[in-house]
PyMOL commands that place a pseudoatom at each C-alpha (Angstrom):
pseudoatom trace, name=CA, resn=UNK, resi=1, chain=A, elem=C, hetatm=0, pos=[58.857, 147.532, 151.965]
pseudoatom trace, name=CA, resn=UNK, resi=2, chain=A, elem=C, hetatm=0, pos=[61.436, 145.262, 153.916]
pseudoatom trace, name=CA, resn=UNK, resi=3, chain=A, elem=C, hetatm=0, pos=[60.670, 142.861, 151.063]
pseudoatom trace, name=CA, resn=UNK, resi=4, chain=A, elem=C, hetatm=0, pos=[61.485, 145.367, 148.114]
pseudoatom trace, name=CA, resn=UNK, resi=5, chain=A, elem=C, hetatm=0, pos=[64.608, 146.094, 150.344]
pseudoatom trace, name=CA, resn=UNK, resi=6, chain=A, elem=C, hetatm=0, pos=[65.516, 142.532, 150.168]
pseudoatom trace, name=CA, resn=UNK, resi=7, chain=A, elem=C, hetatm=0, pos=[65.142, 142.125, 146.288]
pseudoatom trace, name=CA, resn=UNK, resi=8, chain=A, elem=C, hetatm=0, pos=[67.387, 145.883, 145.856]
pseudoatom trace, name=CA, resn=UNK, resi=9, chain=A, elem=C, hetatm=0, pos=[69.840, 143.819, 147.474]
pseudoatom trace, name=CA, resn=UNK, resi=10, chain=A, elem=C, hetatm=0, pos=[69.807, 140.527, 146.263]
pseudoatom trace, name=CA, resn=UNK, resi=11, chain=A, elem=C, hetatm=0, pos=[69.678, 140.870, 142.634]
pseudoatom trace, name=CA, resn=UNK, resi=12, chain=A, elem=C, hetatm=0, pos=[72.847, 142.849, 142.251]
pseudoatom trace, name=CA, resn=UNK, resi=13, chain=A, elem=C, hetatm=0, pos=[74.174, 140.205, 144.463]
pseudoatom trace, name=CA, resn=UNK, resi=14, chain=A, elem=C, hetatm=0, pos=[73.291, 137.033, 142.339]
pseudoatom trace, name=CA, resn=UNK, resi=15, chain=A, elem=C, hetatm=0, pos=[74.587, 139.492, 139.625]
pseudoatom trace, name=CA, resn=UNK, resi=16, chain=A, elem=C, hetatm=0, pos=[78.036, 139.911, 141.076]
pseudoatom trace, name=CA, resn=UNK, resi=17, chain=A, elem=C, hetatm=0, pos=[77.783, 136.200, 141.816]
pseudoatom trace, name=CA, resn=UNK, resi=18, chain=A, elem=C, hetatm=0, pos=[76.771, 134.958, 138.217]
pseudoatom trace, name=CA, resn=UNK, resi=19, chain=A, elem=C, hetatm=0, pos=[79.707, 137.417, 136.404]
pseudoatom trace, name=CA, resn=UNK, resi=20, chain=A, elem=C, hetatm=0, pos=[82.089, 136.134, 139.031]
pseudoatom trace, name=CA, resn=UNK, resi=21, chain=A, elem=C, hetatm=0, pos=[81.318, 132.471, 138.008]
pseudoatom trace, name=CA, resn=UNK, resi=22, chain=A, elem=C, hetatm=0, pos=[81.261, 133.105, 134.726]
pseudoatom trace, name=CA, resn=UNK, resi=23, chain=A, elem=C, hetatm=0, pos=[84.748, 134.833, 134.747]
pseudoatom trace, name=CA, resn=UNK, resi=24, chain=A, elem=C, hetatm=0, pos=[86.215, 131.699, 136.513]
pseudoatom trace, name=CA, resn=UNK, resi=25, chain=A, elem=C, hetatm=0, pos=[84.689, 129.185, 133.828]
pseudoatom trace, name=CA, resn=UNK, resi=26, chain=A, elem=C, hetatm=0, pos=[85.673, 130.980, 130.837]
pseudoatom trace, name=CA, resn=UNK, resi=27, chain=A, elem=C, hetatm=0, pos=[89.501, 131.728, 132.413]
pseudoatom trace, name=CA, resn=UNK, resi=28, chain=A, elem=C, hetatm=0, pos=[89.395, 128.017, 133.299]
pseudoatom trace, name=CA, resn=UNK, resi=29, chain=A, elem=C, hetatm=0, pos=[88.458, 126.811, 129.609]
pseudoatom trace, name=CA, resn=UNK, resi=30, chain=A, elem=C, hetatm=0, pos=[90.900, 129.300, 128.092]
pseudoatom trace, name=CA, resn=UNK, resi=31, chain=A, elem=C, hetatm=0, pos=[93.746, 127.700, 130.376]
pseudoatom trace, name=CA, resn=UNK, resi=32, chain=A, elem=C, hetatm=0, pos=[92.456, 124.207, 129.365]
pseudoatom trace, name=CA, resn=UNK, resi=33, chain=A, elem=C, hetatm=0, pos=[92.502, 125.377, 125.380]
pseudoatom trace, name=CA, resn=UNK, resi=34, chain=A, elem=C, hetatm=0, pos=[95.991, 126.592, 125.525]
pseudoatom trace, name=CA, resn=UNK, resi=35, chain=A, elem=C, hetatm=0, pos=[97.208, 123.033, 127.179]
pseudoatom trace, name=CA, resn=UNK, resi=36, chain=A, elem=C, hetatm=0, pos=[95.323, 121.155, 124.518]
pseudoatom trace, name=CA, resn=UNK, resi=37, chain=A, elem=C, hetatm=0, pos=[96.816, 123.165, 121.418]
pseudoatom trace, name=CA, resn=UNK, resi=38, chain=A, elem=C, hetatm=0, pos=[100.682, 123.401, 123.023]
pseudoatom trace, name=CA, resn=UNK, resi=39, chain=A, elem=C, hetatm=0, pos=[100.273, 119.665, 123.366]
pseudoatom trace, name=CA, resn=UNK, resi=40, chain=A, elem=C, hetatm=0, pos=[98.948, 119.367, 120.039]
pseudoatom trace, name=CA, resn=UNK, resi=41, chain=A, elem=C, hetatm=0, pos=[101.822, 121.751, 118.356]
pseudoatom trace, name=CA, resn=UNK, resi=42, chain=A, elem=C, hetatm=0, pos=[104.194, 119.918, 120.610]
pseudoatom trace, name=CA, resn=UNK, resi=43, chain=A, elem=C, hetatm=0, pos=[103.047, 116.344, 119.233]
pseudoatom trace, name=CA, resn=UNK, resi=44, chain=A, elem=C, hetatm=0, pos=[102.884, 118.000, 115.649]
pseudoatom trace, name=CA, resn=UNK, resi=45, chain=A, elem=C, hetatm=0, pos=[106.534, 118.898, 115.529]
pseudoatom trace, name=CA, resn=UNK, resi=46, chain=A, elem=C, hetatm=0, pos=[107.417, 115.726, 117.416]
pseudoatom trace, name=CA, resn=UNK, resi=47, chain=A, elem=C, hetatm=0, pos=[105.951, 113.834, 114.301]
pseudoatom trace, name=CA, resn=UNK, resi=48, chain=A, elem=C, hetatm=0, pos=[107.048, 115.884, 111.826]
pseudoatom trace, name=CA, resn=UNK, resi=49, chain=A, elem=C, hetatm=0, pos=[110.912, 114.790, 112.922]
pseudoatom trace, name=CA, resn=UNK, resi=50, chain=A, elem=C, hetatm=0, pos=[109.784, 111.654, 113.219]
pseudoatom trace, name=CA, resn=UNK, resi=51, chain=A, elem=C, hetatm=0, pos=[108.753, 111.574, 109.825]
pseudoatom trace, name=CA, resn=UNK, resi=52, chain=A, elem=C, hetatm=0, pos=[111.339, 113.707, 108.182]
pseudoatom trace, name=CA, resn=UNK, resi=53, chain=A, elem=C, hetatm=0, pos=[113.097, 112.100, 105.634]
pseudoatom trace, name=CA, resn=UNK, resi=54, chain=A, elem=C, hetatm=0, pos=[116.729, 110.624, 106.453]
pseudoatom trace, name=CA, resn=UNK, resi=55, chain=A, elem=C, hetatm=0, pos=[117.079, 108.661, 103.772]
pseudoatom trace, name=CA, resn=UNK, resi=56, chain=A, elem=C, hetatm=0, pos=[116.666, 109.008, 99.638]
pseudoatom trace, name=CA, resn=UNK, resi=57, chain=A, elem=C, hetatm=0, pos=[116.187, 105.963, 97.288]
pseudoatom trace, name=CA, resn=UNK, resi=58, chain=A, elem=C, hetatm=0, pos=[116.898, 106.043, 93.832]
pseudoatom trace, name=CA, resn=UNK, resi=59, chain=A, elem=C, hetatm=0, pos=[116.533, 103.626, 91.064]
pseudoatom trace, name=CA, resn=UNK, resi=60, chain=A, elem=C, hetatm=0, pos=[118.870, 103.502, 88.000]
pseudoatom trace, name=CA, resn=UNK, resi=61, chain=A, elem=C, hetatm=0, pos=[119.577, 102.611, 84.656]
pseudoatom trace, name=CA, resn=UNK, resi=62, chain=A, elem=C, hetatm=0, pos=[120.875, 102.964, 80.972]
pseudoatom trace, name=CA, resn=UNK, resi=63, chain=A, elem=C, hetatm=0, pos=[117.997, 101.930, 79.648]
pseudoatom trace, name=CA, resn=UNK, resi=64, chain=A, elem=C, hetatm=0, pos=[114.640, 103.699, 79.838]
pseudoatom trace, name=CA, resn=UNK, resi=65, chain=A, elem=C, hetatm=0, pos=[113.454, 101.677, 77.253]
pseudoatom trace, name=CA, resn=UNK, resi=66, chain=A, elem=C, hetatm=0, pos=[113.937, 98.227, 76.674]
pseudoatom trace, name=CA, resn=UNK, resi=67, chain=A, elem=C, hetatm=0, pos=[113.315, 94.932, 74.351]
pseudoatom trace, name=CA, resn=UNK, resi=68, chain=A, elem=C, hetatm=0, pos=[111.554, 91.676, 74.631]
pseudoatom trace, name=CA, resn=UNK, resi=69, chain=A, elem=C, hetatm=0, pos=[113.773, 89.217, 75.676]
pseudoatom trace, name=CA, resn=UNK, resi=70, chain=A, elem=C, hetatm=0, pos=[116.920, 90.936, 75.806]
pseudoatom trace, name=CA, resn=UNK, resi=71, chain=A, elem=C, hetatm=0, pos=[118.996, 91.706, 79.933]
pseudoatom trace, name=CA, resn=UNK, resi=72, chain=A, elem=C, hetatm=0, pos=[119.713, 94.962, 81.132]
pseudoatom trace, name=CA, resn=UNK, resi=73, chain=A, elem=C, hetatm=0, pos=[121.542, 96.147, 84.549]
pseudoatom trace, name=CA, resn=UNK, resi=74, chain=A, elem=C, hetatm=0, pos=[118.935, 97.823, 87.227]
pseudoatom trace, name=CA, resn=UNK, resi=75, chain=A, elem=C, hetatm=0, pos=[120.680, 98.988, 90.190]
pseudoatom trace, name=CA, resn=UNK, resi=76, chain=A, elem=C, hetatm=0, pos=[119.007, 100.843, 93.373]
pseudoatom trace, name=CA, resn=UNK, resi=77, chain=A, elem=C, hetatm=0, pos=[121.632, 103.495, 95.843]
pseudoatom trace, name=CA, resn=UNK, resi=78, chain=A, elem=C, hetatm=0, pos=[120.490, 105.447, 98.787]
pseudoatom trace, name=CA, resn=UNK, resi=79, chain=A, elem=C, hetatm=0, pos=[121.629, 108.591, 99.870]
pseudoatom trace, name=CA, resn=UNK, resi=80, chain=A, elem=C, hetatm=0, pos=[121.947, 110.482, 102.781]
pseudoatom trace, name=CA, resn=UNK, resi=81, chain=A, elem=C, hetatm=0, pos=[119.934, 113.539, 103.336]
pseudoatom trace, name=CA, resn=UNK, resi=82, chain=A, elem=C, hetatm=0, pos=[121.234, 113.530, 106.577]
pseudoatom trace, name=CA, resn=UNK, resi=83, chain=A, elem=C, hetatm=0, pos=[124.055, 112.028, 108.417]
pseudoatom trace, name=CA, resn=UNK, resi=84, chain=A, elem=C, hetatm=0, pos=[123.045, 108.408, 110.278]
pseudoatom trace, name=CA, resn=UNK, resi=85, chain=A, elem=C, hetatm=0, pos=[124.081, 105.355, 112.187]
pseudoatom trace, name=CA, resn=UNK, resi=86, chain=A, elem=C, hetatm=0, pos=[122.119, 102.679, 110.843]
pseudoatom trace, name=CA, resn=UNK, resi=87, chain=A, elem=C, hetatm=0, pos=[121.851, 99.172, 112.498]
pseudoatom trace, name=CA, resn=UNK, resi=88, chain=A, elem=C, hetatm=0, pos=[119.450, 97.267, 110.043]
pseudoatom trace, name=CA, resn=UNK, resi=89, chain=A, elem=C, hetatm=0, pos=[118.289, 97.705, 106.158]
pseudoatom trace, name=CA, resn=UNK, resi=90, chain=A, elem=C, hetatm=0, pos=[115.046, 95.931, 105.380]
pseudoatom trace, name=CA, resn=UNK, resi=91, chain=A, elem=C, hetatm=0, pos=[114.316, 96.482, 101.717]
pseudoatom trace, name=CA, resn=UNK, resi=92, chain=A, elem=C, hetatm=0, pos=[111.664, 95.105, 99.499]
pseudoatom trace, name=CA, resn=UNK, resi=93, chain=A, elem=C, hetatm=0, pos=[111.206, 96.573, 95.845]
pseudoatom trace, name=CA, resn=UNK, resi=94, chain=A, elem=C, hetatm=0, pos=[108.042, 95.542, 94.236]
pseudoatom trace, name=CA, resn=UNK, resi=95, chain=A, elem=C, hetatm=0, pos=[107.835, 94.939, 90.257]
pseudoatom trace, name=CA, resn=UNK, resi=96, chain=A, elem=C, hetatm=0, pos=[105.145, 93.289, 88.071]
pseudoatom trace, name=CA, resn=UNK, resi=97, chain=A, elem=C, hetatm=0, pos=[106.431, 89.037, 87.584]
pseudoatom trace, name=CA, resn=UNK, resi=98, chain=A, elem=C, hetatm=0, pos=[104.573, 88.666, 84.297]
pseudoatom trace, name=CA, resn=UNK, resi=99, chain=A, elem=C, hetatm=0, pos=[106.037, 91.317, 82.714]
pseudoatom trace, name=CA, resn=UNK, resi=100, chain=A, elem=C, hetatm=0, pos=[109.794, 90.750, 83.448]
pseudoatom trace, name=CA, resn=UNK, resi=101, chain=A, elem=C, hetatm=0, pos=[112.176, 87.954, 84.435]
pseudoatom trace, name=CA, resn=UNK, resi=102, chain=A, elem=C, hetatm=0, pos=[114.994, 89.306, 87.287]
pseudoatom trace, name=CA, resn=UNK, resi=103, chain=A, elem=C, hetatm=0, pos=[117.941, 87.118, 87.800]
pseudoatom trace, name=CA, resn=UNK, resi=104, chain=A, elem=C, hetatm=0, pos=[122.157, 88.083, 89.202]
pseudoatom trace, name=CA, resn=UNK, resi=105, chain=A, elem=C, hetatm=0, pos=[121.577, 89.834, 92.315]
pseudoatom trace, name=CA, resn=UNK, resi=106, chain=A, elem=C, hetatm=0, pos=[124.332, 91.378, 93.121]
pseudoatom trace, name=CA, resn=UNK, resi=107, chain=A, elem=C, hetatm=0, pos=[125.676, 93.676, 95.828]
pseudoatom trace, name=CA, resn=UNK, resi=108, chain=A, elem=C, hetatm=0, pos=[128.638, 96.152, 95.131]
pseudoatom trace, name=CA, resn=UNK, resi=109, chain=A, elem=C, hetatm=0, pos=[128.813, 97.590, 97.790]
pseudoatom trace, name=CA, resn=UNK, resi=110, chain=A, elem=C, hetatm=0, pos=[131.799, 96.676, 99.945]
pseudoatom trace, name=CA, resn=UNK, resi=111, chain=A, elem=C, hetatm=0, pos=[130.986, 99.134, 103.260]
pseudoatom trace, name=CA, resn=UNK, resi=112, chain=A, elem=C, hetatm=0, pos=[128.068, 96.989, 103.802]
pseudoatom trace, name=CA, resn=UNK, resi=113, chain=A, elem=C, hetatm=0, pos=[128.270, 93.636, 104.749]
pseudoatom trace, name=CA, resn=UNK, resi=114, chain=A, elem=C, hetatm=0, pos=[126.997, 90.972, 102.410]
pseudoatom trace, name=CA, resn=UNK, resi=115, chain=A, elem=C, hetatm=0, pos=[123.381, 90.411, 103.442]
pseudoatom trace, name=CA, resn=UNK, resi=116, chain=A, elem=C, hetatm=0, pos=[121.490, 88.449, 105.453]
pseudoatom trace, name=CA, resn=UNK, resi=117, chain=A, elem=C, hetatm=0, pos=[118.755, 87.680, 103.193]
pseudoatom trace, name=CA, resn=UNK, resi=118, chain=A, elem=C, hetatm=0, pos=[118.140, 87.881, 99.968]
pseudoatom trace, name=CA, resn=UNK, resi=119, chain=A, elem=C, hetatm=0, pos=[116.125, 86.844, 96.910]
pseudoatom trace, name=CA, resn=UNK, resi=120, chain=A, elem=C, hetatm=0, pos=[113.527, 87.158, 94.266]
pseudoatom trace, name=CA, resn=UNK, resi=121, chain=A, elem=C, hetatm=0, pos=[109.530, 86.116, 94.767]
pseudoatom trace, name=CA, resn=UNK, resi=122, chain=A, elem=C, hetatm=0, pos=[107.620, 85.666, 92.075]
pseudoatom trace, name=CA, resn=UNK, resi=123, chain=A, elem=C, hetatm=0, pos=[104.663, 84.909, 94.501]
pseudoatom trace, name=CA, resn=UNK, resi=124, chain=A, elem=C, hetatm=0, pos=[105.448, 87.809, 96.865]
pseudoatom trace, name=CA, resn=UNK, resi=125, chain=A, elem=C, hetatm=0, pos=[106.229, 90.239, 93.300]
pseudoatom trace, name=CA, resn=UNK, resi=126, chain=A, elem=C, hetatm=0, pos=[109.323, 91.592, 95.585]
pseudoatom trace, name=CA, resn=UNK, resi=127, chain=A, elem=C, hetatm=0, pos=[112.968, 91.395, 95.415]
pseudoatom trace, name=CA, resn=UNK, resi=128, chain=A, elem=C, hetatm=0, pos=[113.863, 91.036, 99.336]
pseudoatom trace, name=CA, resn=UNK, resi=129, chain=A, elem=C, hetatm=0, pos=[117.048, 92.640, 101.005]
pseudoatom trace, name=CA, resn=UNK, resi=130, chain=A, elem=C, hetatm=0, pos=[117.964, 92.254, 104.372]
pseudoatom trace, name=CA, resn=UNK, resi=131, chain=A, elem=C, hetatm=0, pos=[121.168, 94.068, 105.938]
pseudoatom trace, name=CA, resn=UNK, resi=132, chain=A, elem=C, hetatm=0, pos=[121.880, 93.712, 109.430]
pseudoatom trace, name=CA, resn=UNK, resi=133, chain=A, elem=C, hetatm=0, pos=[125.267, 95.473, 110.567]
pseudoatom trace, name=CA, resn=UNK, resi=134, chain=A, elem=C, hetatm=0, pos=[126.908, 94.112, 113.526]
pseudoatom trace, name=CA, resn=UNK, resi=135, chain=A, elem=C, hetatm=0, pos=[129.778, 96.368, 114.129]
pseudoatom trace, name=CA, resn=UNK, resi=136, chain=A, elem=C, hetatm=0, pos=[128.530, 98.477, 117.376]
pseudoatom trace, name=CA, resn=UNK, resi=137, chain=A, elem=C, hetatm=0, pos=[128.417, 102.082, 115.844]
pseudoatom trace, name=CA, resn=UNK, resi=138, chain=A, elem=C, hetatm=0, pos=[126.151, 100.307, 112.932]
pseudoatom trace, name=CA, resn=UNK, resi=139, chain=A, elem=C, hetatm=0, pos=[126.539, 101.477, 108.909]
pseudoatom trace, name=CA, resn=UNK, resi=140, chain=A, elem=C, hetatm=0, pos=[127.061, 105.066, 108.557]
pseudoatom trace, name=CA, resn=UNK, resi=141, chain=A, elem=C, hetatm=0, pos=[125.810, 106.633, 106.167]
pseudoatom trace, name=CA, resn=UNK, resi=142, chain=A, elem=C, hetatm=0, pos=[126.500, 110.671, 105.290]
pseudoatom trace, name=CA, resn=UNK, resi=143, chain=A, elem=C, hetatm=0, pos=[124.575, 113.641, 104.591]
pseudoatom trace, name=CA, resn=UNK, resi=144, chain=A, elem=C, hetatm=0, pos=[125.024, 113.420, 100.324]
pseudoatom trace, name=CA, resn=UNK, resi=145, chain=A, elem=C, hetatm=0, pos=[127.043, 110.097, 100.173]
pseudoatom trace, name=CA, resn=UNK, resi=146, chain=A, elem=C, hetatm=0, pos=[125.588, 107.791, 97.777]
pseudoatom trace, name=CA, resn=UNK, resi=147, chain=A, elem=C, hetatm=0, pos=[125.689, 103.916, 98.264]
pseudoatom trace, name=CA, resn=UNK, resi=148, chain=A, elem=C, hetatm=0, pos=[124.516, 100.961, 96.428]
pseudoatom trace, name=CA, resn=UNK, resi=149, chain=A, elem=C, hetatm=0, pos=[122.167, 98.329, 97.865]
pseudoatom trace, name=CA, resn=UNK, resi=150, chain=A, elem=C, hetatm=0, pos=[121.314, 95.914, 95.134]
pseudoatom trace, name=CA, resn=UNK, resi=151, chain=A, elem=C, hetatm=0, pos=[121.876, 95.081, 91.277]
pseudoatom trace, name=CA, resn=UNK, resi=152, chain=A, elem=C, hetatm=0, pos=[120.235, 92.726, 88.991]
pseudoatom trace, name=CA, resn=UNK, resi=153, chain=A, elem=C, hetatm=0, pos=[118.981, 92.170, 85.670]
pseudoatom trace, name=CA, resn=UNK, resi=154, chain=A, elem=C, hetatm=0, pos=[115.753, 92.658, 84.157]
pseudoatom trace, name=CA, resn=UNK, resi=155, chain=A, elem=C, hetatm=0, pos=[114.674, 90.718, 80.727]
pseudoatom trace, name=CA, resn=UNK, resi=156, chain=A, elem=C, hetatm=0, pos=[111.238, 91.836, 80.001]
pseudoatom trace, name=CA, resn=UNK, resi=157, chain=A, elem=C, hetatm=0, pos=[108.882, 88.946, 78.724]
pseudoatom trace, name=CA, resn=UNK, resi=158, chain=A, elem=C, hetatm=0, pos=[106.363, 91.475, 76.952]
pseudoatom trace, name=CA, resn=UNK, resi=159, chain=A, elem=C, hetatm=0, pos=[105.572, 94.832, 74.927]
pseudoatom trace, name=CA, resn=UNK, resi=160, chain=A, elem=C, hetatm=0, pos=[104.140, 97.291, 77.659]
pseudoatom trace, name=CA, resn=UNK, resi=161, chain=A, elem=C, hetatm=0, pos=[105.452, 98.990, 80.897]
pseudoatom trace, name=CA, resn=UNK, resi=162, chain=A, elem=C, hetatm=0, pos=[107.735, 97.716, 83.798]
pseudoatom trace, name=CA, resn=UNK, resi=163, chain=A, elem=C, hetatm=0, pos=[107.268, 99.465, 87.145]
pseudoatom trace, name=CA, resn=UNK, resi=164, chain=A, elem=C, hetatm=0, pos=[109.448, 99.505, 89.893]
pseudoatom trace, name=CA, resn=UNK, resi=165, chain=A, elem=C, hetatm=0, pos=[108.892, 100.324, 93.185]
pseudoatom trace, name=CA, resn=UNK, resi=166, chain=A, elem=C, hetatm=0, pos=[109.808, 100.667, 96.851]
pseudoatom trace, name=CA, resn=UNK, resi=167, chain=A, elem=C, hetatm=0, pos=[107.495, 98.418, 98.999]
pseudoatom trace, name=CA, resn=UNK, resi=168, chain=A, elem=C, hetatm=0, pos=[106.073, 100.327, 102.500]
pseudoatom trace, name=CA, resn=UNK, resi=169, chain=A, elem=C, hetatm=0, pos=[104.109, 97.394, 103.057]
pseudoatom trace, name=CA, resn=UNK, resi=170, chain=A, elem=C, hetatm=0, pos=[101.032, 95.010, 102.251]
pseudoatom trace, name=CA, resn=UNK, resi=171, chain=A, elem=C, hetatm=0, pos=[97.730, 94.685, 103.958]
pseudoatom trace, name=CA, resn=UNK, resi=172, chain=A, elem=C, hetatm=0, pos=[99.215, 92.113, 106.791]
pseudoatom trace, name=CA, resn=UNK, resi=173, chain=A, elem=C, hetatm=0, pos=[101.659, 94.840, 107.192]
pseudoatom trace, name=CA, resn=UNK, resi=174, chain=A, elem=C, hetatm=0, pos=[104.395, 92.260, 105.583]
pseudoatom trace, name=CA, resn=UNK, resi=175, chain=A, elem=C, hetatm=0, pos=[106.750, 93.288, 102.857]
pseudoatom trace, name=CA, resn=UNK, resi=176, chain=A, elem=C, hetatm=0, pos=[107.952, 96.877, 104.463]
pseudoatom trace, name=CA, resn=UNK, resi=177, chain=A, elem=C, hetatm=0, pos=[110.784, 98.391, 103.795]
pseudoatom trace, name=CA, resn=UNK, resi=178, chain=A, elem=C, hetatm=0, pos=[112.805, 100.066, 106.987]
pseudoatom trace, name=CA, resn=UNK, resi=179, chain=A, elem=C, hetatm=0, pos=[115.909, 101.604, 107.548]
pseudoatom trace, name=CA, resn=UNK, resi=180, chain=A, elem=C, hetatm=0, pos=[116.771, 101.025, 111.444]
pseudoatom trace, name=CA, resn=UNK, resi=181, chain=A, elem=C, hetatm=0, pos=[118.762, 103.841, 113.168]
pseudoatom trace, name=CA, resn=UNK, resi=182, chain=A, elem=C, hetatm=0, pos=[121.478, 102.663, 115.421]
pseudoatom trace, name=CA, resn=UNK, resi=183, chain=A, elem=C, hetatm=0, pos=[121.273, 105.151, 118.640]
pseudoatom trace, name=CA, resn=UNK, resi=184, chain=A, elem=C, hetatm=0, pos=[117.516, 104.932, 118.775]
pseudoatom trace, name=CA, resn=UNK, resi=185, chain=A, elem=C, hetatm=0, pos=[115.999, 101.541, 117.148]
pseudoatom trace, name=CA, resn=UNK, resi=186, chain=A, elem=C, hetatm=0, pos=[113.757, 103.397, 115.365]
pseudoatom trace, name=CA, resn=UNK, resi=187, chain=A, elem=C, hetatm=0, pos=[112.503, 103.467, 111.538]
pseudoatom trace, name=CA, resn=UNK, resi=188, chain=A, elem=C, hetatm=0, pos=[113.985, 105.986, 109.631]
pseudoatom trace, name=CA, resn=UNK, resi=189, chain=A, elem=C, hetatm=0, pos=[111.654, 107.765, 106.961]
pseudoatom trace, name=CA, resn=UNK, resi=190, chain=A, elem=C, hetatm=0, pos=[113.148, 107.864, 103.347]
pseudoatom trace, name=CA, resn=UNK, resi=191, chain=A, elem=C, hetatm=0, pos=[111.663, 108.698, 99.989]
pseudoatom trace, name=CA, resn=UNK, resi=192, chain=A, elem=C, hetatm=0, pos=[112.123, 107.407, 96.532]
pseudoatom trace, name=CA, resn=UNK, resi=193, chain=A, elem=C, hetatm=0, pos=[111.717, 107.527, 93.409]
pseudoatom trace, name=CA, resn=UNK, resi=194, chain=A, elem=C, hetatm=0, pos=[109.752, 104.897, 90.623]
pseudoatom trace, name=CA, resn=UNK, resi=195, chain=A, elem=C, hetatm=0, pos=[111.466, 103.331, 87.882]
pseudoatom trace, name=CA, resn=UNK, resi=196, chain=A, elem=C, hetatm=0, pos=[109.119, 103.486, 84.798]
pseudoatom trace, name=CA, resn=UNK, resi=197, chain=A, elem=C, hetatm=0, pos=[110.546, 101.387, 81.572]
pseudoatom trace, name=CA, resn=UNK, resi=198, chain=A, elem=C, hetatm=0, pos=[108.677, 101.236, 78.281]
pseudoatom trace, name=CA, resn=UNK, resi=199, chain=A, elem=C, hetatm=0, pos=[108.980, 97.287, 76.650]
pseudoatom trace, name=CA, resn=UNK, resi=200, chain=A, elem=C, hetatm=0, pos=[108.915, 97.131, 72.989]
pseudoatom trace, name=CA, resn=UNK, resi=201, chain=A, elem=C, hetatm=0, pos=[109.718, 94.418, 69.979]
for i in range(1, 201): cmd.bond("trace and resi %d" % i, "trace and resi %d" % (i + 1))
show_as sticks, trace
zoom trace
């Protein structure tokens, strides 16, 4: 009898015991979840600013399509989708060497310093740009204010298609192009657009 008295009691007891546990360990995990995903939606955001778009490149010219052996004027401008300091331009624009000759680069800008660097590689396939502004609040550029970075001139050696592009980098992670705010050092992200010429006779 004492021994049926003893298992009356004890079950409900482990019972109590086991629901009390298990109340703990599920509040405990629910606590740890909500950490994790406000961490989560806090780095989220975080790299979606990061990665929202400051600056806009755009490629331009007269001529959409062009002739075998004959120059034309290609010119690339970035605008501001928002307003920015900027301390550094590193700019590569990619194109195809055996389809087109590109000679006279030029830069018509006069709110940017001439720059540091620049030239054509036939080995690299990139037409290099390097800015660096010295003055202390850097290059400003506003929300909506277009400004040239580069002109030159194309003379297509072929019949086909000439592509032009904005270089974001190679597989040694050379060749990127980066826009370097001034209050923060940091890369800003920009789009662009592709410049897509037909070649004929």
């Amino acid at each position: 009898m004492k021994e049926n008295n003893l298992i009356k009691v004890l079950i409900p007891l482990v019972a109590v015991v086991v629901v009390f546990e298990s109340i703990v360990l599920v509040t405990n995990l629910e606590k740890g979840t909500k950490v994790d995903s406000n961490s989560q939606v806090a780095d989220s955001i975080e790299n979606q600013i990061q990665e929202a778009d400051s600056v806009e490149l755009v490629f331009a010219t007269d001529n959409q399509e062009m002739k075998v052996g004959k120059t034309y004027s290609v010119s690339l401008d970035m605008m501001g989708k928002e307003s920015k300091n900027i301390d550094a331009i590193e700019l590569y624009i990619s194109f195809d060497p055996e389809m087109v000759n590109l000679t006279g680069l030029t830069f018509p800008n006069k709110n940017l310093p001439e720059p540091t660097f620049s030239k054509v590689s036939d080995v690299k396939n990139v037409i290099v740009v390097s800015y660096l502004i010295s003055d202390v609040g850097g290059f400003v550029l506003n929300k909506d204010e277009v400004n040239s970075l580069v002109a030159f001139k194309v003379t297509p050696k072929k019949e086909g298609n000439i592509s032009f592009g904005i270089s974001t980098g190679d597989d040694d992670n050379q060749s990127t192009t980066m826009f370097v705010e001034n209050s923060t050092g940091s890369s800003l992200g920009f789009s662009s657009n592709r410049l897509e010429i037909s070649v004929v006779k």
